[in-house]
C-alpha positions as a Markdown table, in Angstrom:
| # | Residue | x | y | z |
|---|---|---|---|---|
| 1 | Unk | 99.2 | 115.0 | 100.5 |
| 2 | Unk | 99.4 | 112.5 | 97.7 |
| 3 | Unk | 97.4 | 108.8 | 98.0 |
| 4 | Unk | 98.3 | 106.5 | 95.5 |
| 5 | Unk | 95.8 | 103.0 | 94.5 |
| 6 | Unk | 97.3 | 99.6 | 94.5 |
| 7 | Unk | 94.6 | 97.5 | 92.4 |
| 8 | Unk | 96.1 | 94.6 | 93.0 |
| 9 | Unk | 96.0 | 94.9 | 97.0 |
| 10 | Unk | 93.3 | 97.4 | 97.4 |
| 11 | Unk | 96.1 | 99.2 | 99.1 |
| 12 | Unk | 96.6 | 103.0 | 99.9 |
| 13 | Unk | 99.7 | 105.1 | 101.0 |
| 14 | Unk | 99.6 | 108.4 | 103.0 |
| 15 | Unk | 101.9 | 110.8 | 102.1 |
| 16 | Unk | 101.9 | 113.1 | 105.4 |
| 17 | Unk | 104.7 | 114.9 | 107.1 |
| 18 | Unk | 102.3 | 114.4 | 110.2 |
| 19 | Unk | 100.2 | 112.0 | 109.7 |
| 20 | Unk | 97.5 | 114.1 | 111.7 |
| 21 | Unk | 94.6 | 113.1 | 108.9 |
| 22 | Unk | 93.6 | 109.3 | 107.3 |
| 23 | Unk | 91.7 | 108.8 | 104.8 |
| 24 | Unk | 87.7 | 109.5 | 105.5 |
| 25 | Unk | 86.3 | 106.1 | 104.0 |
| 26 | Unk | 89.3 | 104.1 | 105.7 |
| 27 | Unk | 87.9 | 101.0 | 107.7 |
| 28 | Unk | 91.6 | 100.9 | 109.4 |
| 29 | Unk | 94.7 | 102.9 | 109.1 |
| 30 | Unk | 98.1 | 102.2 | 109.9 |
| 31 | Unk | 100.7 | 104.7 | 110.2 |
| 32 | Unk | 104.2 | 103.9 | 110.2 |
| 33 | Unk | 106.7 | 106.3 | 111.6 |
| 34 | Unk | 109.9 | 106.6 | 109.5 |
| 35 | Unk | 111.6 | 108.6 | 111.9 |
| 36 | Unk | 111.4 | 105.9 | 114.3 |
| 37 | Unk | 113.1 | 103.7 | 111.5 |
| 38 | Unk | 115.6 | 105.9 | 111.0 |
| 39 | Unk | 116.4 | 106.1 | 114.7 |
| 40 | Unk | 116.2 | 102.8 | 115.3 |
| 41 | Unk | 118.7 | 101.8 | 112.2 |
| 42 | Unk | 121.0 | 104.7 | 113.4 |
| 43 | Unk | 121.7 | 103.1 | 117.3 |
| 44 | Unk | 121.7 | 99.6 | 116.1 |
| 45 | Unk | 124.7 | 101.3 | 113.6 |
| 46 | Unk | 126.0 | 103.3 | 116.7 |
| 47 | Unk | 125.8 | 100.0 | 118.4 |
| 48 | Unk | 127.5 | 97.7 | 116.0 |
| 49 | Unk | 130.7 | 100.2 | 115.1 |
| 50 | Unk | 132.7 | 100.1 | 113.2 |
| 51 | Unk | 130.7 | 97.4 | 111.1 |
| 52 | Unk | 129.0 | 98.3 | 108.5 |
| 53 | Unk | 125.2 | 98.7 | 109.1 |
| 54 | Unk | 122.6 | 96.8 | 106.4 |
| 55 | Unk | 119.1 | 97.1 | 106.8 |
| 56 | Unk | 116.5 | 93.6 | 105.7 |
| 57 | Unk | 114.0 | 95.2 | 104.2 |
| 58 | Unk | 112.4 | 91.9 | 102.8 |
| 59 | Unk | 108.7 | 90.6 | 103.1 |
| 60 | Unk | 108.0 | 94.4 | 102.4 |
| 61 | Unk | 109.6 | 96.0 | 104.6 |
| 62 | Unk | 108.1 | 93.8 | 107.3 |
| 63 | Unk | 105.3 | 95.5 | 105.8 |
| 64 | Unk | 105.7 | 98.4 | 106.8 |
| 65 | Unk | 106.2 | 99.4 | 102.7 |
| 66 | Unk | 109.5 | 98.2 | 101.3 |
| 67 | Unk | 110.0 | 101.9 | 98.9 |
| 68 | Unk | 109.0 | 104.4 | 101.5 |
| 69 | Unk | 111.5 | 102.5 | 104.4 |
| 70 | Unk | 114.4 | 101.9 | 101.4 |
| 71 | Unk | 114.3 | 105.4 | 100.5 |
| 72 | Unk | 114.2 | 106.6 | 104.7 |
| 73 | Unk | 117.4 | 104.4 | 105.5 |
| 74 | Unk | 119.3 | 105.6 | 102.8 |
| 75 | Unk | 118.9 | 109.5 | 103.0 |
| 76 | Unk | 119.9 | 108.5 | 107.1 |
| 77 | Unk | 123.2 | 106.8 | 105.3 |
| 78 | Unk | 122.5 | 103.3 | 104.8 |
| 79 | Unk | 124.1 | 102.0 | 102.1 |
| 80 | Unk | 123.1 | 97.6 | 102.0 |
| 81 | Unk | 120.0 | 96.4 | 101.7 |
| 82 | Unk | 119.0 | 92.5 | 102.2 |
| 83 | Unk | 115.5 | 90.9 | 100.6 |
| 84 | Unk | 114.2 | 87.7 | 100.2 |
| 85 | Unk | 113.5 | 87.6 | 96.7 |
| 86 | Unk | 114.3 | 88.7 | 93.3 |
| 87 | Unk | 111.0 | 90.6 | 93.0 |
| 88 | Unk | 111.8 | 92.5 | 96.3 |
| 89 | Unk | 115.0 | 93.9 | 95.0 |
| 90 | Unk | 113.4 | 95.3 | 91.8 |
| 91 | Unk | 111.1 | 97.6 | 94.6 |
| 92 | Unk | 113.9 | 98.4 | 96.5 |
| 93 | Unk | 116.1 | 99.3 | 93.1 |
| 94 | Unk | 112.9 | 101.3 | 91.8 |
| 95 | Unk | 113.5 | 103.0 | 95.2 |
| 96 | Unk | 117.5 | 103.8 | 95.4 |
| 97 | Unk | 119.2 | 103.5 | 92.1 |
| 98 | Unk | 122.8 | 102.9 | 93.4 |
| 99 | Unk | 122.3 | 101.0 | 97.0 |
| 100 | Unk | 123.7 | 97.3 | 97.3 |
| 101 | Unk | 120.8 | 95.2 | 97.1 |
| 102 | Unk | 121.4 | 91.2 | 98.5 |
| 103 | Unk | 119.1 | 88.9 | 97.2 |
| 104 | Unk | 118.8 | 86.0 | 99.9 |
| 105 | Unk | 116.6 | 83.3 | 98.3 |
| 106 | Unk | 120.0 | 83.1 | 95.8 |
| 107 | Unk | 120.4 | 82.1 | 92.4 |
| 108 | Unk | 117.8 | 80.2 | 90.4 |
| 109 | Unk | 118.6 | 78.8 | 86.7 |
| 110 | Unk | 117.6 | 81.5 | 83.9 |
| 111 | Unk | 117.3 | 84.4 | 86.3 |
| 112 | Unk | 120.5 | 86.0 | 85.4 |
| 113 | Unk | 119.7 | 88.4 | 83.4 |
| 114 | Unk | 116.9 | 89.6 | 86.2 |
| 115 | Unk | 120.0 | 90.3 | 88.6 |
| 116 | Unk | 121.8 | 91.8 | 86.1 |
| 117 | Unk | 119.1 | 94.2 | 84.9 |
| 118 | Unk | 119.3 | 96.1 | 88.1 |
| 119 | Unk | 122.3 | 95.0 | 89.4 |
| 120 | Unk | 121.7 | 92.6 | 93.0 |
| 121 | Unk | 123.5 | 90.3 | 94.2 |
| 122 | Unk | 122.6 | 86.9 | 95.0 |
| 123 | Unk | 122.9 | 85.5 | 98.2 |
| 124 | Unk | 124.4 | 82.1 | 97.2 |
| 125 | Unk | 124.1 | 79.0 | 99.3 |
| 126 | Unk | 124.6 | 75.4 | 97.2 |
| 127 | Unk | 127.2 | 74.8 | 94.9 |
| 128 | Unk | 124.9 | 73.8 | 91.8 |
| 129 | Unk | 123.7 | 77.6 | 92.6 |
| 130 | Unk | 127.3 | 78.9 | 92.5 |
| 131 | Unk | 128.1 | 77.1 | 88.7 |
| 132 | Unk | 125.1 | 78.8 | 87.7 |
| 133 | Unk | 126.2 | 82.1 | 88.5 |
| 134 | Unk | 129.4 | 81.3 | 87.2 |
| 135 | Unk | 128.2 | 80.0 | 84.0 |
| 136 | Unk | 126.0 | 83.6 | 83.4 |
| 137 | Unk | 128.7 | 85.8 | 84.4 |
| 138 | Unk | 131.1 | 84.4 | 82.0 |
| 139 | Unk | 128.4 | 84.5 | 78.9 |
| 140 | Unk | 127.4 | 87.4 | 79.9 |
| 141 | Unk | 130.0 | 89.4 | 81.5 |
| 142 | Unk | 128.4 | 90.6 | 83.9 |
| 143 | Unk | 130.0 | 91.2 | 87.5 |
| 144 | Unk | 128.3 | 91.7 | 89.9 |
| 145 | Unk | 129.0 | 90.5 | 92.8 |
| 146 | Unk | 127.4 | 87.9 | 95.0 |
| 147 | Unk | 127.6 | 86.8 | 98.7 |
| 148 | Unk | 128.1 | 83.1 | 99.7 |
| 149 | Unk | 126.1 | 82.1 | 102.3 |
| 150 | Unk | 127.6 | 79.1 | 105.0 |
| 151 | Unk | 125.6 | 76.6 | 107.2 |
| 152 | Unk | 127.0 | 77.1 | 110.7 |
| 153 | Unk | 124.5 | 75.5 | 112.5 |
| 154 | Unk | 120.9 | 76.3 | 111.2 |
| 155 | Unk | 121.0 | 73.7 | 108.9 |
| 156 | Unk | 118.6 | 76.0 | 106.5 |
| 157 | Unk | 120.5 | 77.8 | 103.5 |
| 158 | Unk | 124.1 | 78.0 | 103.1 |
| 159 | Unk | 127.3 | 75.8 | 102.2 |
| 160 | Unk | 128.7 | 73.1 | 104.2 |
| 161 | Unk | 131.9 | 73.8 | 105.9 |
| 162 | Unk | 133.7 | 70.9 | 103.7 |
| 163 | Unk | 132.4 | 72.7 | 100.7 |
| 164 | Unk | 133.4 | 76.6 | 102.0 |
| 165 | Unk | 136.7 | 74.8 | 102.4 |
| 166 | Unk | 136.6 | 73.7 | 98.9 |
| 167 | Unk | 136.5 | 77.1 | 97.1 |
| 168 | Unk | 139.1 | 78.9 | 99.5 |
| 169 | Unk | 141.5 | 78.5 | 96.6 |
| 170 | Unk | 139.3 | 79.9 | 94.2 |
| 171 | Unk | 138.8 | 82.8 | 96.8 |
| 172 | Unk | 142.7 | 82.9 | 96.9 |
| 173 | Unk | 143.5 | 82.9 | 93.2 |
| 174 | Unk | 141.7 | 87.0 | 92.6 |
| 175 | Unk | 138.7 | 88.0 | 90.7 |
| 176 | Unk | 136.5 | 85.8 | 92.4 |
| 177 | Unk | 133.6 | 87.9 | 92.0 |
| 178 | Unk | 132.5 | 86.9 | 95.8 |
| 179 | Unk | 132.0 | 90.4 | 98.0 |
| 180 | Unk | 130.4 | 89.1 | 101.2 |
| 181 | Unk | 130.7 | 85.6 | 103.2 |
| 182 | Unk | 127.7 | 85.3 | 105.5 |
| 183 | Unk | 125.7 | 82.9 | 107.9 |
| 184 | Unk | 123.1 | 83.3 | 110.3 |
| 185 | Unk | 122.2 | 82.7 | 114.1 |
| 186 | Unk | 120.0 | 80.4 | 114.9 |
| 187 | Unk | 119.5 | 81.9 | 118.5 |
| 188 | Unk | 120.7 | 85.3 | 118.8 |
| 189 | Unk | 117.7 | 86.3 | 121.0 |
| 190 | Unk | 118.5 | 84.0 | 124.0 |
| 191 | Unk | 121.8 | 85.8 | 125.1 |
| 192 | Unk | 123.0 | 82.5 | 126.7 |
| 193 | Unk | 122.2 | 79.2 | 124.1 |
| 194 | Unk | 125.5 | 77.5 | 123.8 |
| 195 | Unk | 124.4 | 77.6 | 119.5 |
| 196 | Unk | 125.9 | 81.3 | 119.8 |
| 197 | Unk | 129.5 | 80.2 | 120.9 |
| 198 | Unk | 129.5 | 77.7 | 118.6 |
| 199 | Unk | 128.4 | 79.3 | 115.3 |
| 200 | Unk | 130.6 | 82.4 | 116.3 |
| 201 | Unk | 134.1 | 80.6 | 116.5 |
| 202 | Unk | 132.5 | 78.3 | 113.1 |
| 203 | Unk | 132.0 | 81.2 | 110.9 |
| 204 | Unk | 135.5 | 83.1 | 112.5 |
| 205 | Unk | 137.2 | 80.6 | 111.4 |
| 206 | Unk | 135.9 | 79.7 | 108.1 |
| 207 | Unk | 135.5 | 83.4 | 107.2 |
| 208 | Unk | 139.3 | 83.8 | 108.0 |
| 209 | Unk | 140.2 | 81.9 | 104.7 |
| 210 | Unk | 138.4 | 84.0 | 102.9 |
| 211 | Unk | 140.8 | 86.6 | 102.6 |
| 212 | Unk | 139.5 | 90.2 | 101.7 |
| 213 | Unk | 136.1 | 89.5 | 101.9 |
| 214 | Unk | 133.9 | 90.9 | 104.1 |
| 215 | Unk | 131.8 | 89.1 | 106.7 |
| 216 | Unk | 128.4 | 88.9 | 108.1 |
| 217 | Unk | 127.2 | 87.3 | 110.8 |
| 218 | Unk | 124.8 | 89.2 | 112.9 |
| 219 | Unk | 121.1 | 89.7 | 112.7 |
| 220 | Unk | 118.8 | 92.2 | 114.9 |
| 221 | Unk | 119.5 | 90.1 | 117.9 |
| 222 | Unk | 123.2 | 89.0 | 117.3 |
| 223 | Unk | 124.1 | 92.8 | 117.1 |
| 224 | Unk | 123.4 | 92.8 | 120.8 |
| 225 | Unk | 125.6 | 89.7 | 121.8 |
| 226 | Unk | 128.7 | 91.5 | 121.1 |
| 227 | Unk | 131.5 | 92.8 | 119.1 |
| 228 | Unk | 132.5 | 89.6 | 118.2 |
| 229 | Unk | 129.3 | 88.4 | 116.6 |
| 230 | Unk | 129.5 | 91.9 | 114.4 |
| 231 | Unk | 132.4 | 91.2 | 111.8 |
| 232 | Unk | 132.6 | 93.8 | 108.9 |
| 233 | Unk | 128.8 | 94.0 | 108.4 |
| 234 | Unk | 125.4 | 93.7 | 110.8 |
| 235 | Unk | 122.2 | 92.8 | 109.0 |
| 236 | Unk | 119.6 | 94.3 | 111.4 |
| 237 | Unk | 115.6 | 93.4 | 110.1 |
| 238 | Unk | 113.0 | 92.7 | 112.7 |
| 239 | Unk | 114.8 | 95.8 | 115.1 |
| 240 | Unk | 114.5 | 98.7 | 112.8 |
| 241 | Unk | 110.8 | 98.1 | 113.0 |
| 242 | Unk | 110.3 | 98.3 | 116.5 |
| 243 | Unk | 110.2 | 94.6 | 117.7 |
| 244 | Unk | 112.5 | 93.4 | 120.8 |
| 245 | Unk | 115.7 | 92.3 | 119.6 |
| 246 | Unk | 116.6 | 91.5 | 123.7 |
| 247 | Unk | 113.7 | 90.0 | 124.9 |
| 248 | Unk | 115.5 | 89.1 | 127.6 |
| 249 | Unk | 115.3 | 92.9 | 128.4 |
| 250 | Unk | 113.4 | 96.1 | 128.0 |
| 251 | Unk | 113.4 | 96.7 | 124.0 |
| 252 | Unk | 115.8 | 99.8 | 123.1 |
| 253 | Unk | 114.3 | 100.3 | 119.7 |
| 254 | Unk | 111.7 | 102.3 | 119.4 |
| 255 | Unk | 108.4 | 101.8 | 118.2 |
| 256 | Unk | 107.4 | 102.7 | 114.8 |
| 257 | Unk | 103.8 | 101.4 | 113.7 |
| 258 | Unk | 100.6 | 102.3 | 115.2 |
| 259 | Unk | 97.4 | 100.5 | 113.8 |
| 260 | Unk | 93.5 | 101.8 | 114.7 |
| 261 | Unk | 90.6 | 100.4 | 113.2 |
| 262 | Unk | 86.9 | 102.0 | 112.9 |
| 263 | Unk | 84.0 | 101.3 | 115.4 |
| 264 | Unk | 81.0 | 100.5 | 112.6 |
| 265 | Unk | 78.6 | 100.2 | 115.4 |
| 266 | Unk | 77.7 | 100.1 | 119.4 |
| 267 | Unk | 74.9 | 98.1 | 120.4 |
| 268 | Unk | 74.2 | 96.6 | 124.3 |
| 269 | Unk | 73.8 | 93.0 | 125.3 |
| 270 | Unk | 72.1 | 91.5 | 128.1 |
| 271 | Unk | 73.6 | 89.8 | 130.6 |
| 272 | Unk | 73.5 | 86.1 | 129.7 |
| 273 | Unk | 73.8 | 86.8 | 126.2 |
| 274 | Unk | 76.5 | 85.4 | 124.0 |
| 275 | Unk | 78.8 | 86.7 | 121.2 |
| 276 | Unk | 80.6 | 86.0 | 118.5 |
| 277 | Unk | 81.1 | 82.8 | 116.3 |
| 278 | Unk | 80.7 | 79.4 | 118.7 |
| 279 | Unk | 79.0 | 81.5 | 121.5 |
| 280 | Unk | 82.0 | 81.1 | 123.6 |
| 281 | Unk | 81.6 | 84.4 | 125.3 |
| 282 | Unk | 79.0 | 85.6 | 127.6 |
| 283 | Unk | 78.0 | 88.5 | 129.1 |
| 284 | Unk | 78.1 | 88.1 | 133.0 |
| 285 | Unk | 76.5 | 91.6 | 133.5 |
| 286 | Unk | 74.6 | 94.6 | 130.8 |
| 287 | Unk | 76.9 | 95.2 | 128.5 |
| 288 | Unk | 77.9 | 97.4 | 125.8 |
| 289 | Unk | 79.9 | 96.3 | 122.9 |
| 290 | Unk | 81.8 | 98.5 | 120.0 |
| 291 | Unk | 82.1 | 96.1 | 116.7 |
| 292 | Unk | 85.4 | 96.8 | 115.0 |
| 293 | Unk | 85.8 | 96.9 | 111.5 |
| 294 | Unk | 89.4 | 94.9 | 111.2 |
| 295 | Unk | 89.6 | 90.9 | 112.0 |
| 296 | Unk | 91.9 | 87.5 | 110.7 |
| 297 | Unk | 91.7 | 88.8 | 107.3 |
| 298 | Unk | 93.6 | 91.9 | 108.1 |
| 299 | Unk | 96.4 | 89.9 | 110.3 |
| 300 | Unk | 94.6 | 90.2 | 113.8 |
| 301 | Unk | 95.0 | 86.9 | 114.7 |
| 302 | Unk | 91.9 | 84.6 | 116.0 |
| 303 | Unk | 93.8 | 83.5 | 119.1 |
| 304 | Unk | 93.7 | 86.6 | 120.2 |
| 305 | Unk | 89.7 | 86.4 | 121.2 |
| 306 | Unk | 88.4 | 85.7 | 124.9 |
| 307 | Unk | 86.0 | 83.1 | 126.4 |
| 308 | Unk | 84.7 | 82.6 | 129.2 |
| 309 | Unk | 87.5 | 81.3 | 130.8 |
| 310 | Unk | 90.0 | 83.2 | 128.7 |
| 311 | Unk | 90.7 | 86.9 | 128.3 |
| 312 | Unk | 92.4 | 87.6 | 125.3 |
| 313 | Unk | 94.2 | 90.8 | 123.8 |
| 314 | Unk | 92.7 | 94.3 | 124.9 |
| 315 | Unk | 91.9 | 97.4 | 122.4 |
| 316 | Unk | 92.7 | 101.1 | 123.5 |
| 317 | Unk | 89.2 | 102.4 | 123.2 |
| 318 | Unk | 88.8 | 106.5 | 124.1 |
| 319 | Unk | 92.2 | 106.6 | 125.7 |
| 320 | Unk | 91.5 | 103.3 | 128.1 |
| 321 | Unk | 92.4 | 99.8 | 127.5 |
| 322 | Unk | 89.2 | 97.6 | 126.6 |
| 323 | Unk | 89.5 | 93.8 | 126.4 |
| 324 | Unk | 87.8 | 91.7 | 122.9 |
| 325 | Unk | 84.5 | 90.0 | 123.4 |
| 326 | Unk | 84.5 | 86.6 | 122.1 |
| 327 | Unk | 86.0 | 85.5 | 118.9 |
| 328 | Unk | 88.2 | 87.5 | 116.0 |
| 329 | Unk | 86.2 | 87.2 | 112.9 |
| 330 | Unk | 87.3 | 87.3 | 109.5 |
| 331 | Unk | 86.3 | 91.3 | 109.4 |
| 332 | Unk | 85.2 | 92.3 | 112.8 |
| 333 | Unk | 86.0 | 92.5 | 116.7 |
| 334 | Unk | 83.4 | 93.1 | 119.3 |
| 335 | Unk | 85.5 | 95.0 | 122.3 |
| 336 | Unk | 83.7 | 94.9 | 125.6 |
| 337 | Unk | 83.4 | 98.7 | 126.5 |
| 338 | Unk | 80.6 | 99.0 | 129.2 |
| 339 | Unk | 83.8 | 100.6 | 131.7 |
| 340 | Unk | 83.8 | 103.7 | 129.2 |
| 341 | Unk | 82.1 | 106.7 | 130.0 |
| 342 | Unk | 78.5 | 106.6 | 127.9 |
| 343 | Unk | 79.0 | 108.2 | 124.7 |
| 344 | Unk | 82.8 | 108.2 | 125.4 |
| 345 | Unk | 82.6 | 105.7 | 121.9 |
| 346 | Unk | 80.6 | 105.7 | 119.0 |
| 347 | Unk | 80.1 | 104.6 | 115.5 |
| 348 | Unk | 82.8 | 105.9 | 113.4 |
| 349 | Unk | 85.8 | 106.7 | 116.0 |
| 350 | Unk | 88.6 | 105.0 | 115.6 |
| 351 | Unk | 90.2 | 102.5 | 118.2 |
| 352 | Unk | 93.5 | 101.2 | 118.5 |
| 353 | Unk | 95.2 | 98.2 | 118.2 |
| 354 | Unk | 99.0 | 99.0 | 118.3 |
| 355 | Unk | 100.0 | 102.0 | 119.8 |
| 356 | Unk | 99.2 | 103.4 | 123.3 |
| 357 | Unk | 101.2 | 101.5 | 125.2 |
| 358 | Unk | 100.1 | 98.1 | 123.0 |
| 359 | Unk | 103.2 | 97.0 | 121.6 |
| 360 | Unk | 104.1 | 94.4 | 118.5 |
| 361 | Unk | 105.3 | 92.3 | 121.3 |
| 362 | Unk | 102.7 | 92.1 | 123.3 |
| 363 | Unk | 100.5 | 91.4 | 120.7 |
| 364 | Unk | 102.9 | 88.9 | 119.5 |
| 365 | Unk | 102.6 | 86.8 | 122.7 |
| 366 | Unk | 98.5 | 87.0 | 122.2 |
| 367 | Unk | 98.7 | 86.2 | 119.1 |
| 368 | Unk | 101.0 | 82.8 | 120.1 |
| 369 | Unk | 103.7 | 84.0 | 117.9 |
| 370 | Unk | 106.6 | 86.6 | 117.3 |
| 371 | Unk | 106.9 | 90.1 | 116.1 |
| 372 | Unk | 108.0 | 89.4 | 113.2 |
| 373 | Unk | 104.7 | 87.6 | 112.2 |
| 374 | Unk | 102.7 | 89.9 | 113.8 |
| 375 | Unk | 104.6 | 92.9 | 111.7 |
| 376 | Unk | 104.4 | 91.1 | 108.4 |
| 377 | Unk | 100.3 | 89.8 | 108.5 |
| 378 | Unk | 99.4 | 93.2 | 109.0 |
| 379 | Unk | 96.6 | 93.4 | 106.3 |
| 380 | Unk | 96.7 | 95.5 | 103.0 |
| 381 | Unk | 93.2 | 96.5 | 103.7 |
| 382 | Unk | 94.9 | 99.4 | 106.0 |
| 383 | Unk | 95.4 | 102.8 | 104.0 |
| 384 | Unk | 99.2 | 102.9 | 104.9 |
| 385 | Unk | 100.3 | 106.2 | 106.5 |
| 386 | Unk | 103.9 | 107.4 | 106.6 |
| 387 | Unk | 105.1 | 110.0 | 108.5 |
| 388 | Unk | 109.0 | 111.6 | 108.9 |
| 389 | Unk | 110.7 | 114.1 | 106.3 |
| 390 | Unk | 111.1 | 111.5 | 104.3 |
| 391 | Unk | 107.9 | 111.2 | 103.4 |
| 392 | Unk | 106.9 | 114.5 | 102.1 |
| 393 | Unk | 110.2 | 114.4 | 100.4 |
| 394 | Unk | 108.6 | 112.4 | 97.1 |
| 395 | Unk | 105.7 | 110.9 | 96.4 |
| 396 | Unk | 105.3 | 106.6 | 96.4 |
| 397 | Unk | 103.1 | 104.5 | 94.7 |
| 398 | Unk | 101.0 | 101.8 | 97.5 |
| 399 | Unk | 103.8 | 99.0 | 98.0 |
| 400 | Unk | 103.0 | 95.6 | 96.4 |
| 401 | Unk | 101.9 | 92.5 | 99.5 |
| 402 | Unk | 104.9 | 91.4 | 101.1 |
């Protein structure tokens, strides 16, 4: 087992083929199952054939640790990878030395010779970006590639349609240096919004002109819409890492983090008593309490505290689901565990607080948010765990924050 120290983040990773021991000292310890990746990438592939399947592994891998997933995905055959920014892909190329790496932030002035240095590819999405590129690739001969990026609907990033028009001859005349046209739904995940139709047949027939290039429309959700949302390439992100890309049905991925925290003490209140910051919980009977070491600071949200006319998220405490006591501090939760056999929790075992039948999602919707933000706050206090063959395959240093 190798552990690696990430001054920068306090940050540790786990190198375990089972994952069956975390560090002693660890306050909170979230293990991260690249199996489950794997599987997850391989039926949204399975799903999306015969496109090719990309993974997003930016904002650190939805931080779940962008070198440790990189590395998983491609030994299961992925070949594309997608990031949000130029400092992403140099993790990801540090990682996989010869992978497609998709920069989607684009092209910024002077940063040329950053792409070029470990060869990604901007994801290109204003003109003024696009003579940029131009002008480094002819001064320094360097090709690339890049993707070009069109506004179907979002009205984010991308080109307008008038201007995708305007460099279909450009695209016609050879050696363009373009090797992906792309877009992105707005509202994949709600399998009926009329946005779908209409970005679909947009993008179909703008990426029609652009003849030999490859297209991308379709993100974790738009894989499930159907064939025609897939073109040549999917771009799942949010899916391989466990969240609901149909949350208008069960979730077919499968789950892939699981996050416990340490109990740092037990103590009883009386009934009467209040806890927490603002007092806004009391005890309506005896009650014992275990104070968890993890809060806000570590991406467990405040909204998900109770009140006393408000019962928020619930901790799986000794094999049974426990609800939280009063407010989510900055460092600590008080879980309300006077159900639990006596003795059945004490200072130093470890609850958890994804895993057990406690999903992303349903933290998510606790939280008053998504899975996606639920994935990507999760703190960098946490020793990082992996588990999978791939991750006593070679060791990793912690992954920078995401």
């Amino acid at each position: 087992m190798n552990i690696a120290s990430d001054p920068t983040s306090l940050q540790r990773t786990v190198l375990s083929p089972e994952a069956s021991q975390a560090p002693a000292d660890a306050s909170g310890v979230l293990t991260v199952d690249l199996d489950a990746i794997v599987a997850n990438w391989r039926k949204l592939e399975k799903t999306a054939v015969p496109a090719e399947c990309a993974s997003v592994v930016k904002a650190n891998a939805y931080g779940c640790g962008a070198g440790p997933v990189a590395r998983a995905l491609a030994d299961a055959g992925c070949k594309t990878f997608f990031v949000a920014t130029l400092d992403e892909a140099r993790v990801v190329r540090a990682a996989l030395p010869s992978a497609a790496i998709y920069v989607f932030d684009g092209f910024f002035q002077n940063c040329g010779d950053g792409y070029a240095k470990i060869d990604a590819r901007p994801v290109i999405g204003d003109l003024n970006e696009l003579a940029e590129w131009d002008v480094f690739c002819r001064r320094s001969g360097w090709s690339g590639g890049a993707a070009i990026h069109i506004d179907t609907g979002m009205n984010r990033l991308g080109l307008t349609l008038t201007e995708a028009q305007g460099i279909v001859p450009r695209i016609n005349a050879g050696d363009h240096g373009i090797t992906l046209v792309m877009s992105h739904l707005a509202c994949a995940e709600s399998l009926n919004h009329p946005l779908n139709a209409k970005q679909v047949a947009t993008f179909r027939e703008i990426a029609s002109l652009y003849a030999g290039v490859p297209a991308s429309l379709s993100n974790s959700s738009g894989i499930y819409l159907g064939p025609q949302y897939q073109f040549d390439m999917v771009r799942p992100g949010a899916a391989l890492y466990g969240v609901n890309p149909t949350p208008e049905a069960d979730n077919p991925m499968q789950p892939v983090v699981e996050l416990k925290a340490r109990i740092v003490q037990t103590r009883g209140v009386e009934r009467g008593e209040s806890v927490g910051y603002g007092g806004t919980w009391t005890a309506r009977r005896p009650t014992r309490l275990a104070i968890v070491s993890a809060g806000y600071a570590d991406g467990y949200f405040r909204a998900a505290g109770s009140n006393d006319g408000t019962r928020g998220a619930e901790v799986v405490v000794a094999g049974k689901r426990c609800p939280i006591a009063g407010r989510v501090s900055m460092d600590l939760i008080a879980i309300d565990i006077t159900d639990l056999p006596s003795g059945a929790a004490r200072r130093g075992h470890m609850v958890t607080l994804i895993g057990e039948g406690i999903t992303i999602d349903e933290l998510a919707h606790h939280f008053g948010t998504i899975g996606y933000e639920v994935l990507t706050s999760l703190g960098h206090r946490y020793a990082r765990v992996y588990k999978g063959g791939a991750a006593a395959a070679s060791p990793v240093a912690a992954p920078p924050p995401g």
